[in-house]
C-alpha positions as semicolon CSV with decimal commas, in nm:
position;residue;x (nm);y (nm);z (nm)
1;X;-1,160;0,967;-1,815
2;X;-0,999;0,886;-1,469
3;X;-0,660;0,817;-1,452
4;X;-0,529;0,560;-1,180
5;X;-0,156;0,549;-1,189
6;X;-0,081;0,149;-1,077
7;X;0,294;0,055;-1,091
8;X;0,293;-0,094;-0,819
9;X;0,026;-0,337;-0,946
10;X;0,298;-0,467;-1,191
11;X;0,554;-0,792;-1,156
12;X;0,481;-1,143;-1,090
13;X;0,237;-1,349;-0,874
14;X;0,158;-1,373;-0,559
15;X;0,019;-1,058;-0,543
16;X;-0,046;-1,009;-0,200
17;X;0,030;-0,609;-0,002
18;X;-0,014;-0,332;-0,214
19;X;-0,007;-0,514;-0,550
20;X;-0,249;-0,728;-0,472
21;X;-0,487;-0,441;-0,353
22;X;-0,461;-0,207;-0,619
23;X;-0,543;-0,492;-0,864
24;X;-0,825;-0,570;-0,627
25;X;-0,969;-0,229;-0,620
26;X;-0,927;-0,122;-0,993
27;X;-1,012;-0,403;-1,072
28;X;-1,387;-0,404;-0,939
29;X;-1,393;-0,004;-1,022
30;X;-1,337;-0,122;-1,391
31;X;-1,596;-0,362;-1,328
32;X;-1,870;-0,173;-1,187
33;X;-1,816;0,161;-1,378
34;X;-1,801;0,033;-1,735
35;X;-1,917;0,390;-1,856
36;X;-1,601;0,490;-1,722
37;X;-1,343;0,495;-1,934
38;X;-1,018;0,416;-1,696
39;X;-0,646;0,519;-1,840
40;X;-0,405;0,253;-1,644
41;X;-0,071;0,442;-1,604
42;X;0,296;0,285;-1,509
43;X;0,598;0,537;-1,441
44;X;0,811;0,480;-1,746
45;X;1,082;0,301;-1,522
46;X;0,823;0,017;-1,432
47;X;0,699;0,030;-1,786
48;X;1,068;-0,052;-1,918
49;X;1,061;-0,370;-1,662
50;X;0,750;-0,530;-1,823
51;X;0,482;-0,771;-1,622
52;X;0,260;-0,512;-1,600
53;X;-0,123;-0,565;-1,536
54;X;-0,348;-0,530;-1,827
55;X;-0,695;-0,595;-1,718
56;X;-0,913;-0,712;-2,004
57;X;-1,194;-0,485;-1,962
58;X;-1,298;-0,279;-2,257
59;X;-1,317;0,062;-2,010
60;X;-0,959;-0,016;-2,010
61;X;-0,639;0,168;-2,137
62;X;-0,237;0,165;-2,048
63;X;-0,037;0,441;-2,034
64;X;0,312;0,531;-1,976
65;X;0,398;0,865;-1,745
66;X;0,678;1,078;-1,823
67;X;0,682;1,413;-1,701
68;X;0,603;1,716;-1,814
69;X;0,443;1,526;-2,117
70;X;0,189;1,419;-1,924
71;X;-0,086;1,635;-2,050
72;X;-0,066;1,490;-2,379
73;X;-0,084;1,140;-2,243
74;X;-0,367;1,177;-2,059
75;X;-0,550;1,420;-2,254
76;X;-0,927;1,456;-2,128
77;X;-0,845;1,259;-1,773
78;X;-1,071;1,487;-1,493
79;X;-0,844;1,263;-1,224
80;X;-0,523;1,150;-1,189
81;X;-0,544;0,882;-0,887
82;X;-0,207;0,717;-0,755
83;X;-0,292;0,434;-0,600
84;X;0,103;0,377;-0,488
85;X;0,302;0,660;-0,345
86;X;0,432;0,823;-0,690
87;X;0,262;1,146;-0,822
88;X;0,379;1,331;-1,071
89;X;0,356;1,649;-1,139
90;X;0,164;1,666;-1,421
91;X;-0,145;1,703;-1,569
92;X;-0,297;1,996;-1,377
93;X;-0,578;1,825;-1,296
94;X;-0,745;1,701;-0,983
95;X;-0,502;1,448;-0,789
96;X;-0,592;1,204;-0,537
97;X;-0,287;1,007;-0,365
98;X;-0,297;0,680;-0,148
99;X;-0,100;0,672;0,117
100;X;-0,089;0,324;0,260
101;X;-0,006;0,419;0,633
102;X;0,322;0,609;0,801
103;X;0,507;0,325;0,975
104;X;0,855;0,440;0,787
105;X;0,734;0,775;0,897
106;X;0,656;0,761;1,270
107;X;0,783;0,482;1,396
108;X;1,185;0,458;1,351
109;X;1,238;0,210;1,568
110;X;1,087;-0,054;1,339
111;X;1,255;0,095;1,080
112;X;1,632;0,139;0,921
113;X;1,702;0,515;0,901
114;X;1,778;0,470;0,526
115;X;1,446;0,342;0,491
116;X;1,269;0,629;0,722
117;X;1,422;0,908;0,527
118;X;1,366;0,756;0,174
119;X;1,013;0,688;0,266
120;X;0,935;1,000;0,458
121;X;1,066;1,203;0,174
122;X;0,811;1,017;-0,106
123;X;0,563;1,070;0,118
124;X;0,576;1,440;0,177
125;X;0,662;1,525;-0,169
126;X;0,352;1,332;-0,318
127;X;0,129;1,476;-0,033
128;X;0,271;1,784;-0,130
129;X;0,160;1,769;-0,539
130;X;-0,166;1,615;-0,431
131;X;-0,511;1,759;-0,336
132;X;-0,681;1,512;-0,177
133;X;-0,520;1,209;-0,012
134;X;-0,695;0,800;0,010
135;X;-0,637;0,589;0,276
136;X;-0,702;0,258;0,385
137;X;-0,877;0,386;0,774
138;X;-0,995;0,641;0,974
139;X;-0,669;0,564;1,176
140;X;-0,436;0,669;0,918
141;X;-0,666;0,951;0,810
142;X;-0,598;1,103;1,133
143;X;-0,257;1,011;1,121
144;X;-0,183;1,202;0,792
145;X;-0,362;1,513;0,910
146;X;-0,224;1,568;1,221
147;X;0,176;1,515;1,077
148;X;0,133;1,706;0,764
149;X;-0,157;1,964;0,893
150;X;-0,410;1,835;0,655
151;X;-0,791;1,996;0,685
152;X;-1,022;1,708;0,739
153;X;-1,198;1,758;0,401
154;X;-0,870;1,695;0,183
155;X;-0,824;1,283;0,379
156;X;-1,086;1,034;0,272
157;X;-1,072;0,692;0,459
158;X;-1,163;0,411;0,202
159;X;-1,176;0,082;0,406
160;X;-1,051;-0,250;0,203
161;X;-1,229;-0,555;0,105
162;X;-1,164;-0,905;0,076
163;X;-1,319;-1,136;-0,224
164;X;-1,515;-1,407;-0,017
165;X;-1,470;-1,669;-0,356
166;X;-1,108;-1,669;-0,324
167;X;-1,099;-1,705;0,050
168;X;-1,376;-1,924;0,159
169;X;-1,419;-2,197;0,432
170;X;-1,229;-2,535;0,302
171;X;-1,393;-2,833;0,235
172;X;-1,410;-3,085;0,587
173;X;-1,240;-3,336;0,478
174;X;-0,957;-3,070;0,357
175;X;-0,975;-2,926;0,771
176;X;-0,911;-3,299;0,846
177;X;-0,655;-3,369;0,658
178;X;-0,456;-3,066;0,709
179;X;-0,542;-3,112;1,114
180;X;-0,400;-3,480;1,078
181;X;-0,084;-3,349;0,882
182;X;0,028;-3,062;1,126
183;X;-0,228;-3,125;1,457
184;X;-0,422;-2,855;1,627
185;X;-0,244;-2,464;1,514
186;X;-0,251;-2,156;1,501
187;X;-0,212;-1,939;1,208
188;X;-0,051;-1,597;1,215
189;X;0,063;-1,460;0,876
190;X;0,303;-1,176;0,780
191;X;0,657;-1,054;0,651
192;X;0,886;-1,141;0,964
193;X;0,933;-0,700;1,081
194;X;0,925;-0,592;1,405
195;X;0,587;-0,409;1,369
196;X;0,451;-0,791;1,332
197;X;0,476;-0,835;1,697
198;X;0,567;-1,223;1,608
199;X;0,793;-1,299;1,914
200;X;0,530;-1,199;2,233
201;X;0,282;-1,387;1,983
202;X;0,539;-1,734;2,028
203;X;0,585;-1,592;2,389
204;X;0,208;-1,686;2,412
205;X;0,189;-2,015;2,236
206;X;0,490;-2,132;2,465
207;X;0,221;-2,232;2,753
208;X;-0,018;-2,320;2,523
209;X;0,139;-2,702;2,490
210;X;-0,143;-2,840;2,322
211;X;-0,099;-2,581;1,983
212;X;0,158;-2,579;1,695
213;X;0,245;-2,276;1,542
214;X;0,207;-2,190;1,186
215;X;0,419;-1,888;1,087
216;X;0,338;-1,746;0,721
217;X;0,563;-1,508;0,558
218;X;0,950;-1,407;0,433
219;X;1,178;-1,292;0,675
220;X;1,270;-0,963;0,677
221;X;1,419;-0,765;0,958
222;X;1,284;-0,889;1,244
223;X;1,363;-1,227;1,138
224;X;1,623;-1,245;1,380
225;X;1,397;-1,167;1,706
226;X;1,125;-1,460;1,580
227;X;1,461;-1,711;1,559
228;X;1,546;-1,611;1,938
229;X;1,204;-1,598;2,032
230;X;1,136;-1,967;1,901
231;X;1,487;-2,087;2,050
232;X;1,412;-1,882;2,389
233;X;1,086;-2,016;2,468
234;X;1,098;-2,406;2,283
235;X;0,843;-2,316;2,036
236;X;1,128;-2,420;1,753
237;X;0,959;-2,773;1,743
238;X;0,612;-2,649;1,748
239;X;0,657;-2,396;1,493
240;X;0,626;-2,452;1,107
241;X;0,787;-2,188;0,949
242;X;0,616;-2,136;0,549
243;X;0,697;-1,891;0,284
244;X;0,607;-1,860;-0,098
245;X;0,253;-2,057;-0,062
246;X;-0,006;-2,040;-0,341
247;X;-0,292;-1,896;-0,264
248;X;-0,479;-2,232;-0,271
249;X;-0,289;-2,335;0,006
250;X;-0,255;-2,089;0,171
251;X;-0,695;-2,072;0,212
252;X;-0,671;-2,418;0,290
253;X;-0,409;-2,397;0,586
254;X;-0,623;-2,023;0,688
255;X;-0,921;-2,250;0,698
256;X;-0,794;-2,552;0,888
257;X;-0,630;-2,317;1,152
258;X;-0,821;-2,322;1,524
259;X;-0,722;-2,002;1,508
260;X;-0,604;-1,664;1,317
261;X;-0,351;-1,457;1,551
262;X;-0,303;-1,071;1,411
263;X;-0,077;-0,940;1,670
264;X;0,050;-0,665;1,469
265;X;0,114;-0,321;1,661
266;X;0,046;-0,100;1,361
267;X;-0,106;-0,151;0,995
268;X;-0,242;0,123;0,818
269;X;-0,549;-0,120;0,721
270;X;-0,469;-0,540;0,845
271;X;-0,613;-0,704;0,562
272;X;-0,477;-1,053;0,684
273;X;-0,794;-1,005;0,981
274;X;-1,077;-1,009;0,672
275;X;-0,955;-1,292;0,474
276;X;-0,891;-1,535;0,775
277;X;-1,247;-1,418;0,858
278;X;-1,385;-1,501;0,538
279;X;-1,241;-1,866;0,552
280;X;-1,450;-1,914;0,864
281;X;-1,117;-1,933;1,112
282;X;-1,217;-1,735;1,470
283;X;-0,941;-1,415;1,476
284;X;-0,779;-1,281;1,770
285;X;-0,663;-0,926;1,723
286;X;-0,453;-0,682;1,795
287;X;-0,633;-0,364;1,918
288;X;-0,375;-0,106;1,799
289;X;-0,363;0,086;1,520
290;X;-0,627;0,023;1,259
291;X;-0,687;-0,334;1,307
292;X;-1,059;-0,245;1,524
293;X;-1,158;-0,122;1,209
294;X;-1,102;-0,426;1,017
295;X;-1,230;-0,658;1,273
296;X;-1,521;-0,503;1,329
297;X;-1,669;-0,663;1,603
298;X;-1,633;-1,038;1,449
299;X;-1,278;-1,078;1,648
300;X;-1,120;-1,102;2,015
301;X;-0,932;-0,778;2,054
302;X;-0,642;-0,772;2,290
303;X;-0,347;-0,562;2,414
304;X;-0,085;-0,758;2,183
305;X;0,238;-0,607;2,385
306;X;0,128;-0,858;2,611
307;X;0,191;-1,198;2,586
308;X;-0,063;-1,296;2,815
309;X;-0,369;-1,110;2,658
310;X;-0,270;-1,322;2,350
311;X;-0,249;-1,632;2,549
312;X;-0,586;-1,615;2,709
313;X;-0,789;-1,484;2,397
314;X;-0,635;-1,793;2,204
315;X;-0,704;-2,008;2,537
316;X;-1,095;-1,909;2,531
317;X;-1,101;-1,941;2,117
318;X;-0,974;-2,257;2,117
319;X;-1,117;-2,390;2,416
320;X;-1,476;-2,267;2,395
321;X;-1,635;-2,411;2,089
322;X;-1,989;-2,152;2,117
323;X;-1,728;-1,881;2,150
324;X;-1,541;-1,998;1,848
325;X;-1,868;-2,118;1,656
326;X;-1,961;-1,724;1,741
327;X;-1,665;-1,556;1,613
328;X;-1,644;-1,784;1,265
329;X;-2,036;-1,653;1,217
330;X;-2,016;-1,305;1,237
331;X;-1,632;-1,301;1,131
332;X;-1,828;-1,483;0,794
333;X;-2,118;-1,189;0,829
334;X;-1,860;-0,938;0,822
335;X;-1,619;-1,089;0,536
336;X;-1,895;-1,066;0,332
337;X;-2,041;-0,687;0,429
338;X;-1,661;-0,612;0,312
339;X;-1,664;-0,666;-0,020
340;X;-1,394;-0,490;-0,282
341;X;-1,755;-0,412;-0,445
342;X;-1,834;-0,218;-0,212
343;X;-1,486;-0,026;-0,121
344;X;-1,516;0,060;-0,509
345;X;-1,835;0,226;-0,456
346;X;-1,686;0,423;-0,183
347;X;-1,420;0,502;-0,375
348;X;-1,603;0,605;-0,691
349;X;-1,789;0,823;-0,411
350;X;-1,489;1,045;-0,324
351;X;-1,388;1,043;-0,727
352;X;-1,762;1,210;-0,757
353;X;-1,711;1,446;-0,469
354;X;-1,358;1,592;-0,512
355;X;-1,346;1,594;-0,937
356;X;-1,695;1,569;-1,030
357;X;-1,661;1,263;-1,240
């Protein structure tokens, strides 16, 4: 039996960030390793709350961790994997830990000290109970051994997937409509933090006249800097602001966009880059962080600290329709080599290697 401890796969739709990965990733491990049997576990806390995920599969079973019982409750589990940041401490058995990337860690200045030290502090003491660690790219592999002095063999990169029959191209006539509605845009989705990198994307879009702006996502704390940003430049009137979407329009809009923006200075993964990709909309990219990984090399990558990198990659995208027929080909091509199929099997991969199960 493999334990995979998933609390943060609990509460109510949209599941979208971590939520929405574990489910996607567990999910397709359940499905593709039905001789598996696969003990679902929620810290008691989260249990209490309800809305947890119960996946239908027969390979299936829920459990409830409270430590130091957990032995017993997980009696004949060869892994304990926590796919969010809580470990416990028990069973003594092999434990894996995802860690999703150290922005609360390294960078304080997109952070609240509160939110630095309460992270920080999960995040060591879970390292610190766990043998091997999971992460989303090479980028945060490296990351995670050089702050904590991991060896190499105890970090194993797992790169994400997207599922090409939820995010697919959108019908024409859906394109037209949605181009008639709210004219030629750009997309850019993501929760309104500094780390987003939202304002030099507006600064860019300012002297691009003939593009709207379609910003995606609940503000947060960088909410104020977009709000200046939009009144600074002018963009106010050529930005629609959206939040709360569901996921059928939110394809749609993806799909009728001339273009994806991911200006993002650091993401331990950038998952936003694969499913814009696999609704056939050309992506320009940050080049920071882990986004190269993600993109592969079906996306413009520019510096996105500066406005006018941004500016001229969405110039030529927009502009250049073989350059944008290009990049919604192989951005398709790649979508679909990046299945959650196939991050399970390299998932189950590192399960075989570090537990022998």
């Amino acid at each position: 039996m493999i334990a995979l401890e998933v609390s943060s796969a609990a509460g109510k739709p949209p599941f979208g960030g971590v939520g929405g990965t574990i489910r996607a990733l567990a999910g397709e491990l359940l499905a593709s390793d039905r001789a598996t049997e696969y003990a679902l576990c929620y810290r008691f806390g989260r249990w209490r709350r309800g809305d947890l995920w119960r996946p239908a599969a027969e390979n299936a079973r829920v459990r409830v961790l409270v430590d130091p019982c957990n032995g017993m409750i997980l009696r004949g589990a060869r892994l304990l994997h926590s796919m969010g940041v809580y470990l416990p401490r028990t069973p003594r058995i092999t434990k894996l830990v995802t860690i999703h990337d150290l922005n609360a860690v390294r960078n304080v200045d997109w952070v609240t000290q509160s939110w630095h030290e309460k992270r920080s502090g999960k995040i060591e003491l879970s390292i610190s109970r766990a043998d091997h660690v999971m992460t989303y790219s090479a980028f945060t592999a490296n990351e995670i051994r050089e702050h904590y002095s991991l060896a190499a063999e105890r970090v194993h990169p797992v790169l994400l997937g997207v599922d090409c029959a939820r995010f697919a191209p959108p019908a024409p006539e859906v394109v037209t409509a949605l181009r008639a509605k709210h004219g030629d845009y750009v997309i850019s989705i993501g929760l309104l933090t500094p780390r987003k990198n939202f304002a030099t994307l507006i600064e860019a879009m300012a002297r691009l006249p003939e593009l709207r702006l379609v910003l995606v996502g609940r503000g947060s704390d960088g909410e104020a800097e977009v709000e200046a940003a939009l009144d600074r430049t002018g963009m106010r009137a050529r930005t629609l602001r959206m939040t709360g979407l569901p996921e059928s329009e939110l394809v749609a809009l993806i799909g009728a966009a001339r273009a994806c923006a991911v200006p993002s200075l650091y993401e331990g993964f950038g998952l936003t880059t694969l499913e814009a990709m696999a609704c056939g909309t050309p992506v320009v990219c940050s080049n920071a962080a882990s986004l190269p990984e993600a993109a592969g090399d079906a996306a413009l990558l520019v510096d996105a600290r500066q406005s006018e990198a941004i500016e001229a990659a969405l110039r030529r995208v927009v502009f250049d329709s073989a350059l944008a027929a290009d990049l919604r080909a192989r951005g398709l091509a790649h979508a679909r080599a990046m299945s959650w199929s196939a991050s399970a099997r390299r998932l189950r991969a590192v399960y075989r290697a570090i537990a022998n199960v």
